[in-house]
C-alpha positions as CSV (number, residue, x, y, z in Angstrom):
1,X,-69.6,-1.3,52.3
2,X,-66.9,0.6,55.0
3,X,-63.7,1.1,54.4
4,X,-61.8,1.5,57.4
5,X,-59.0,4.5,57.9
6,X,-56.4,3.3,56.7
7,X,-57.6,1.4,53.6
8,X,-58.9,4.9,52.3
9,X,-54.9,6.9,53.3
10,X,-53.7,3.9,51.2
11,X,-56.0,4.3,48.3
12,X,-55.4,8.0,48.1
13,X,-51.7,7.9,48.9
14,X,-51.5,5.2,45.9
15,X,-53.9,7.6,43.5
16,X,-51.9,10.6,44.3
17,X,-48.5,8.6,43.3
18,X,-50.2,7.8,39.6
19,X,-51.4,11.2,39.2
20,X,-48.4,12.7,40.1
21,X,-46.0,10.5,37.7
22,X,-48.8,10.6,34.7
23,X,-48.3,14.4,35.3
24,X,-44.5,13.9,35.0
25,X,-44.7,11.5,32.1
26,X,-46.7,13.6,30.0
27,X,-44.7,16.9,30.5
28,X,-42.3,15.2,28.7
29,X,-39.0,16.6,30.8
30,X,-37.7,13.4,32.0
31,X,-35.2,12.2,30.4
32,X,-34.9,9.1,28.5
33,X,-35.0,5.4,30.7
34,X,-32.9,3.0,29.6
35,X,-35.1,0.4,27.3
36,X,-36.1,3.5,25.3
37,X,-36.0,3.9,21.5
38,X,-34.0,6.9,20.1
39,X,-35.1,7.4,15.9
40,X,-32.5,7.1,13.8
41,X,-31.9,11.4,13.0
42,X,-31.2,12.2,16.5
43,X,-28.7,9.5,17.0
44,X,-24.6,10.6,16.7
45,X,-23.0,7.6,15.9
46,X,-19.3,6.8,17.7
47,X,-16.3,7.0,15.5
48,X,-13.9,4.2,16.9
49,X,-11.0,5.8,15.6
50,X,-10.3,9.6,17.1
51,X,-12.2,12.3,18.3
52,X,-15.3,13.4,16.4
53,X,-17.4,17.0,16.0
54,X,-20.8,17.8,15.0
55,X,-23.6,19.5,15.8
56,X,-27.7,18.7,17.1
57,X,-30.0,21.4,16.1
58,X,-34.0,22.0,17.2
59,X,-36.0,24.6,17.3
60,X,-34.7,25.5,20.6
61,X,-31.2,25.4,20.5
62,X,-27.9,24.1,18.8
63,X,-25.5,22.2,20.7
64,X,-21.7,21.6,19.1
65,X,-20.0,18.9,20.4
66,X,-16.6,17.3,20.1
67,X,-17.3,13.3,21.5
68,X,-14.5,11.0,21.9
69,X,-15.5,6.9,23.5
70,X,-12.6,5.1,25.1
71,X,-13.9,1.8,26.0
72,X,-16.9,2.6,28.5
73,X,-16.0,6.5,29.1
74,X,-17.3,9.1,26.5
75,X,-15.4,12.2,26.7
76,X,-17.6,15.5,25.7
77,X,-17.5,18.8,25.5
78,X,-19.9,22.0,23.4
79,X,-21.4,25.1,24.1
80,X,-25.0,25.1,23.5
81,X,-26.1,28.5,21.5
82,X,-30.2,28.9,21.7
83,X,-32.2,30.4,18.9
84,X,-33.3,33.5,18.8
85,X,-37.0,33.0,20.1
86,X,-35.8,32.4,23.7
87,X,-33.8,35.7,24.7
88,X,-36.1,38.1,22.2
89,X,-38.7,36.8,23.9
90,X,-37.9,35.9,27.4
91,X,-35.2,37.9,30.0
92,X,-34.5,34.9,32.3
93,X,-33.0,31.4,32.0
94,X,-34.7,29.7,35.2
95,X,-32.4,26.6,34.4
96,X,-31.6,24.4,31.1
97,X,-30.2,21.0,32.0
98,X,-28.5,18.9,29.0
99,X,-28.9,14.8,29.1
100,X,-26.5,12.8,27.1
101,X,-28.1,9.0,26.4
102,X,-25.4,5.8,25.1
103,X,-27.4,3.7,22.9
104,X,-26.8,0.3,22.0
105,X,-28.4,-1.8,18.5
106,X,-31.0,-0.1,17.4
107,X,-31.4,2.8,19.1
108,X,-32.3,1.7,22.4
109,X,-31.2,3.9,25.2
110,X,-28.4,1.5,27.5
111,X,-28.1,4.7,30.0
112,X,-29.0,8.6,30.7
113,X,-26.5,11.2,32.2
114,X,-27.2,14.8,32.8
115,X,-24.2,16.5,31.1
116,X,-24.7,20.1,32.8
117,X,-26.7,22.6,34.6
118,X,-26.6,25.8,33.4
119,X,-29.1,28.9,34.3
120,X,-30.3,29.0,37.8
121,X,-32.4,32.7,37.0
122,X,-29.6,34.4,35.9
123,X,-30.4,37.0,32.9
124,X,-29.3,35.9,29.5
125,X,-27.2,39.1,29.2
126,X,-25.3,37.3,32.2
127,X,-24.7,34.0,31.3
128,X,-22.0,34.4,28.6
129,X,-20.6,31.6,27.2
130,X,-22.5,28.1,27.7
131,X,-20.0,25.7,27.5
132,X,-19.9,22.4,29.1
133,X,-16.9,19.1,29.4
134,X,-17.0,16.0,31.2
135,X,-16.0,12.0,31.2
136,X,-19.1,9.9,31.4
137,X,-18.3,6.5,33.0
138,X,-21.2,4.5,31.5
139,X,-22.2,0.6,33.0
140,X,-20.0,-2.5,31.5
141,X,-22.1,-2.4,28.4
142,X,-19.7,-2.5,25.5
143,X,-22.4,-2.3,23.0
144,X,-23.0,1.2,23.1
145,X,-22.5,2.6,19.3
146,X,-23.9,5.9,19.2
147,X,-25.7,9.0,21.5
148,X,-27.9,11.3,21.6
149,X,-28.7,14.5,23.7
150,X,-32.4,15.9,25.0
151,X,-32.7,18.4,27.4
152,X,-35.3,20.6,29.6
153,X,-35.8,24.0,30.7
154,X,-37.6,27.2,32.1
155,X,-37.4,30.7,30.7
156,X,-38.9,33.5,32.3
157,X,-39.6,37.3,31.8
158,X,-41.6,40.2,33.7
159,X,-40.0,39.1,37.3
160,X,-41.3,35.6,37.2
161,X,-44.8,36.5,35.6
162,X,-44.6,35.2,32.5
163,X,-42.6,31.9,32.1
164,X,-42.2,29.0,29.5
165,X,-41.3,25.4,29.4
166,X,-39.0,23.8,26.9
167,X,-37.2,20.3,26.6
168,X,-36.7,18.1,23.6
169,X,-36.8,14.1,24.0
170,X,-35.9,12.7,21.4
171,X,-38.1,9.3,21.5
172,X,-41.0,7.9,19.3
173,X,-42.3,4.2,18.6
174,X,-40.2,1.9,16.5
175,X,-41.3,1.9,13.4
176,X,-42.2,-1.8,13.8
177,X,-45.1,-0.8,16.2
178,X,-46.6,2.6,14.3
């Protein structure tokens, strides 16, 4: 059997768009889509009275928040401290970007916004103070009773010679389907 030309660019456009999100969906950096399940420790609940602080803590870093929800806009702001493994071990933050997810009943993710930025190969000894603040407009959904964070990033030492990946998604199966 022949395939013409154009049947084979199609199959091997198509087989190079599976590998290439099976890649992404197994590095684990992309953040949360709405319809996924958040477990129960890394969700924040929403206070509907006042403003609320806390803190999220992995092995990577610690973010302190303060979080206030006024009907569909969350108002946030933290600074987000690493542990110490990153800058004893590593010169160079290539970038860390923060993801802040509204939930609805039972833990399942309603929407994903990237809170901030921060890095962009500057030195740790350079970056000071990594604070971040914002309003996050989320969709008509007024069902949305807690949050949770996950994030991604690069660090680097040696001029680009020795790098390392880190990110924290908070997401396993339901304990239904275990």
């Amino acid at each position: 059997m022949r395939f013409d030309r154009t049947t084979l660019m199609a199959f091997k456009l198509f087989t190079g768009f599976i590998l290439i999100n099976l890649f992404l969906a197994c590095s684990g950096v992309l953040p949360l889509s709405p319809g996924a399940w958040i477990e129960e420790k890394n969700r924040i609940n929403l206070l509907s009275a006042g403003p609320q602080e806390g803190s999220w803590q992995t092995r990577d870093l610690t973010i302190e928040y303060k979080l206030l929800q006024q009907d569909t806009t969350i108002q946030i702001s933290g600074v987000v401290n690493f542990e110490g493994h990153h800058t004893r071990n590593f010169s160079t933050l290539e970038y860390l970007t923060i993801y802040i997810h509204a939930l609805g009943p039972n833990g399942i993710v309603r929407e994903t916004k990237a809170v901030k930025t921060f890095g962009y190969r500057r030195p740790f000894f350079l970056l000071g103070k990594l604070s971040f603040d914002g309003d996050f407009e989320m969709s008509g959904d007024t069902d949305i009773i807690a949050v949770a964070f996950s994030y991604s990033g690069t660090v680097e030492s040696g001029g680009g010679e020795t790098n390392w990946d880190f990110w924290k998604v908070p997401r396993r199966k339901p304990p239904e389907q275990n």
